[in-house]
C-alpha positions in Angstrom: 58.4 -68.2 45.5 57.9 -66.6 49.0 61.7 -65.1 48.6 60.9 -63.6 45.6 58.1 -61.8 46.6 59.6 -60.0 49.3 62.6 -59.3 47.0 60.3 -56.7 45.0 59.6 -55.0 48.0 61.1 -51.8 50.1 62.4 -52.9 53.7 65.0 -51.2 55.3 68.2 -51.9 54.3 66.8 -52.4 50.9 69.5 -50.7 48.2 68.1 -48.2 45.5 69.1 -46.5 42.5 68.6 -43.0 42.4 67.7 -41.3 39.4 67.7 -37.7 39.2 70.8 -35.3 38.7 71.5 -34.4 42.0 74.7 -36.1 42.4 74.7 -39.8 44.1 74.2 -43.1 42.5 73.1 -45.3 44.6 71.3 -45.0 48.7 70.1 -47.7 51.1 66.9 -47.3 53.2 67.4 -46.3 56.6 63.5 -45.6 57.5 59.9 -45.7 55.8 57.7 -42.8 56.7 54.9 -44.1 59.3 55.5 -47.6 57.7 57.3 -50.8 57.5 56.6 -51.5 53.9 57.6 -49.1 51.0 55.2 -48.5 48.4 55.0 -46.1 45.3 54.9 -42.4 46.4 56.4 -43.1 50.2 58.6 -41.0 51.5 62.4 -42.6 52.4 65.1 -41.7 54.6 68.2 -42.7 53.3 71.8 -43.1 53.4 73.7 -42.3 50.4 76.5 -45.6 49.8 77.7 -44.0 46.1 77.8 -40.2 44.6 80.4 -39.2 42.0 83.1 -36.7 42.9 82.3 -34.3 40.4 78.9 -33.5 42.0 79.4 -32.1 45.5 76.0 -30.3 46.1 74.9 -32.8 48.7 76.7 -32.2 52.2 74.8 -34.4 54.3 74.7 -38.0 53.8 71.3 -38.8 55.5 68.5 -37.6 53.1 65.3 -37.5 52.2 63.4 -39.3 49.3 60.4 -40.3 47.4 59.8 -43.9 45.8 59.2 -43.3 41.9 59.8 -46.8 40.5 59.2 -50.4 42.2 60.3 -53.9 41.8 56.2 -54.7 43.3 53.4 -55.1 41.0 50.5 -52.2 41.5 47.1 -53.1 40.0 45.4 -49.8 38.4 41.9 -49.3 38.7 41.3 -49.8 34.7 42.3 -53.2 35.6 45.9 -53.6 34.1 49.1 -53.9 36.2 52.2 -52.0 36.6 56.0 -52.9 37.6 59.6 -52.3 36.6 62.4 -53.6 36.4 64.5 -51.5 39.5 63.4 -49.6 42.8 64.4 -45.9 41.8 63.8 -42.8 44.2 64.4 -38.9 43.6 66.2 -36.8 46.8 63.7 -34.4 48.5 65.8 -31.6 50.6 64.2 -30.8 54.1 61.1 -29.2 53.4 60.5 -31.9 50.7 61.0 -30.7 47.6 62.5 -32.1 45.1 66.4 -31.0 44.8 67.3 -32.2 41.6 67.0 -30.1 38.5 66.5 -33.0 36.1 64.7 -36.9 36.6 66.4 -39.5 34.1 62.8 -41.8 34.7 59.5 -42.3 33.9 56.8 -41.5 36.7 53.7 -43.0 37.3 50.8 -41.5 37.5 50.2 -43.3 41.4 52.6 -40.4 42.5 50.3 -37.5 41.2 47.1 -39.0 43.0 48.7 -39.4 46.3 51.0 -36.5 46.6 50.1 -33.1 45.4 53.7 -31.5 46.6 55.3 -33.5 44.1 54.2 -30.8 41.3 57.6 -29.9 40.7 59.0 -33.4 40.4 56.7 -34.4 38.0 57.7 -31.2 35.6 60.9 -32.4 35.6 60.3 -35.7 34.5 60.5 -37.5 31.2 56.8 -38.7 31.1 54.3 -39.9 33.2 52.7 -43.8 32.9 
């Protein structure tokens, strides 16, 4: 039981799934923002480990990004409780803004609360939870 509730978290080294348009697949943590422990809204640095070779936007492989989805329960205030199925994340370029032009996932609404740059991220969503 103990292993499984550390496998819903974000550690480094923890793989993600990325899910915006912005080229890569898949990136593995190299760093949490001020933290050891990723939660919803944190800002990553990764490391991308997959990216189709169509898409060649991305020059750098160490990025920036923000944690949309989690593996992690999150109680609301209303009382009811929140999780999905993978750990997603959306690239942020240098000054943190979101360099994607599309987001294949659902947001939740955690992310508008606790970051107000994300205003642009969460236009290009496909709804908000």
């Amino acid at each position: 039981m103990l292993i499984q509730k550390f496998k819903s978290l974000v550690f480094t080294n923890t793989s993600l799934k990325i899910s915006d348009n912005s080229g890569p697949k898949k990136a593995k943590c190299l760093n949490i923002k001020k933290k050891k422990i990723g939660y919803l809204a944190d800002i990553l640095t990764i490391v991308i480990k997959k990216k189709l070779k169509r898409k060649k936007k991305l020059k750098k492989n160490i990025l920036f990004s923000v944690l949309i989805t989690s593996k992690k329960k999150k109680k609301r205030l209303d009382g009811s409780f929140i999780n999905f199925d993978k750990n997603k994340i959306a690239i942020l370029d240098d000054k943190f803004v979101f360099f994607g032009t599309n987001l294949k996932s659902l947001i939740c609404k955690e992310i508008i609360k606790k970051k107000k740059k994300n205003i642009r991220l969460i236009s290009f969503s496909k709804g908000i939870i």
